[in-house]
Every structure is written in C-alpha cells, then in structure tokens.
N, C-alpha and C positions, 0 to 999 in steps of 0.2 A: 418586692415587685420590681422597682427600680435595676436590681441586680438583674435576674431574669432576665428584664429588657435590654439589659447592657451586656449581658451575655449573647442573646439571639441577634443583636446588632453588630456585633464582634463575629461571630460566628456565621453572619448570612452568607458573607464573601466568598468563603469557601465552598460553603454548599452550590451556590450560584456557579462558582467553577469549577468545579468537581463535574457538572454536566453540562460544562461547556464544549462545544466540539470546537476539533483543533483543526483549522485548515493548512494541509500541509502540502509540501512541496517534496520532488525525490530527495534532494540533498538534505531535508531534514529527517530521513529514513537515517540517515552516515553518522557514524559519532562526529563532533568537530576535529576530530585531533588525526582521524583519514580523511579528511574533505583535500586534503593535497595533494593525493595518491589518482585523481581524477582529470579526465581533459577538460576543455570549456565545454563540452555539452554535458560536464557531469558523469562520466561514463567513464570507466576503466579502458585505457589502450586495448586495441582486440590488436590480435596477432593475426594475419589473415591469411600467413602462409602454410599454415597447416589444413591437409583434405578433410579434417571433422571439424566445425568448431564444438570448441571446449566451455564449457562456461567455467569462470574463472570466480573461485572457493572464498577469494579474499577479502577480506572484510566483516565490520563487525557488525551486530543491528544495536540499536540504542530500547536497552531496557528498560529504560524510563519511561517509554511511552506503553507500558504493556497495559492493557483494559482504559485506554483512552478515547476518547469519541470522537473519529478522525472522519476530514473528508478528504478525499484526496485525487487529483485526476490522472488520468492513467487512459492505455490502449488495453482492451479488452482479448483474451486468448481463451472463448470458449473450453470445457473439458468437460462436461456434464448438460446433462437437459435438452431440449428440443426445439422446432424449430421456431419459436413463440418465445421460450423462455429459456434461461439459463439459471442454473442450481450453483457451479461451481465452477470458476473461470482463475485465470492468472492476470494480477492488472502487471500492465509496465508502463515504463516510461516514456519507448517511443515506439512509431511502429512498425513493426515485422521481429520486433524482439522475440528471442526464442523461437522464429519460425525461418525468417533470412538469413539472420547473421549468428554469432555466438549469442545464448542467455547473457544478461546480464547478471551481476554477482547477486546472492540470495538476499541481499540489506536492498538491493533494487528491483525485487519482487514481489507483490504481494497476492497470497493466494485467496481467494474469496471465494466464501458461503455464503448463499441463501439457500436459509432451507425452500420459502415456501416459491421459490424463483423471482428472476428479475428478466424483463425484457429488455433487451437490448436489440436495436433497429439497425444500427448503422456500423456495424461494428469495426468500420477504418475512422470511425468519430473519437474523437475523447470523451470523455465522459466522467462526471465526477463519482466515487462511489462513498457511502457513507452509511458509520458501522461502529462496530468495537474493535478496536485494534489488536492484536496480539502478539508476544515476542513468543513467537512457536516455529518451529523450523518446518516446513511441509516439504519433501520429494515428490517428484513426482516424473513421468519418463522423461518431460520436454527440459526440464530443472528444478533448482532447488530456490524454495523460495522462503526466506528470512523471516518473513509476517505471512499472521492468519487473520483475515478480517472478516466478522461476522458481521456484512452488509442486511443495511435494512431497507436504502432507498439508491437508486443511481438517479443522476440527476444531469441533464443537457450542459456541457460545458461550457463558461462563459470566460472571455479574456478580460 
C-alpha cells in the first residue's frame, strides 16, 4: 500500500500539469534560437516599399507546444459565423494585422475553431482566447497561419 501511495504522490505533479494551461505570449509562439531575427515589437521588418504586401514565410513554430492548454491574447480577424457569433477567426498580435499592413509570418498567427461559436463584442479589443493548441499549418486567402487552436472560452483582456 505504502508503494501505491508513493507512486500516486510521485506521479500527481505531472498529471496536475499535464492540464495545466499555459499563458502565453507572441514571442513564445518563436523558437528561442529566431527570437533575434525580430524588432522591438516582436515583429519581423515589413518592407513597405512594395504595392502588395507580402506576408513573410520565415520562421519556425515550436513543436513542443502541440495539444497544450494555451491561453493567449490576440486581435480577433473574423472568417466564419454571424453577426452574434463567430465559428472561426485568425487571432494576431496587433491590430489591423492581415488587413492594413503585411500578415504577420505563420509562427505569429493563430487560426481558431469554435465549433459551437464564440461571441465576440468589440472586436478592435484584445481578448484572451483559450483552447488546445496545435502545431498544424492552416491557409487561408488573407494568410498562412502556423497554429490551429481549438478554443473553448474567450475571455475580456486584463493587463
């Protein structure tokens, strides 16, 4: 019996963090070893002398975080759903990403599923979204985005 207990008292740590959500930041979307390839807002150089922007291909996403319990806050890029609710959106980092300027590169996108929809009110707000992460590549016409997250709650942004 003693063993047992000293097993499941060994063993709890991990289970306990295994569902633990990870609150993350863009720059920990970046492997460490690109994090210097960035300006101070974290964001690759844009080129702004060309008449289309480009979103820019480079970089990696970090596989370690694939089926992790993330939350993360982000500017919301409607693509699915109506005017209540939204199914399936692009979060980014700041806003008018993907709609003013160049995308940002696909490791500083992420694309998000609800299935059964999320409300979203304010959508120049941040907002945090929270989910299962995925290292899955998603296109789509406006860009390419690095993560898939299968949100379950968005939540009012706090500083």
């Amino acid at each position: 019996m003693k063993k047992w207990l000293l097993l499941m008292a060994t063993c709890l740590p991990l289970f306990v963090q295994a569902n633990e959500t990870l609150t993350l930041d863009w720059i920990d979307l970046i492997p460490e070893s690109e994090r210097n390839q960035f300006n101070d807002r974290g964001m690759p150089m844009v080129n702004h002398e060309s008449d289309e922007p480009q979103q820019n291909l480079v970089g990696s996403i970090r596989s370690e975080l694939n089926n992790s319990q993330v939350k993360i806050p982000g500017f919301v890029i409607p693509l699915e759903g109506d005017a209540n609710t939204v199914t399936e959106f692009l979060l980014v980092p700041f806003f008018g990403a993907c709609i003013h300027v160049p995308p940002p590169p696909p490791n500083q996108i992420v694309y998000v599923k609800f299935d059964k929809g999320a409300p979203v009110h304010e959508l120049w707000d941040v907002v945090y979204v929270i989910g299962t992460l995925k290292t899955e590549t998603v296109s789509h016409d406006l860009a390419q985005a690095g993560y898939l997250l299968e949100g379950v709650s968005i939540e009012a942004y706090d500083e």
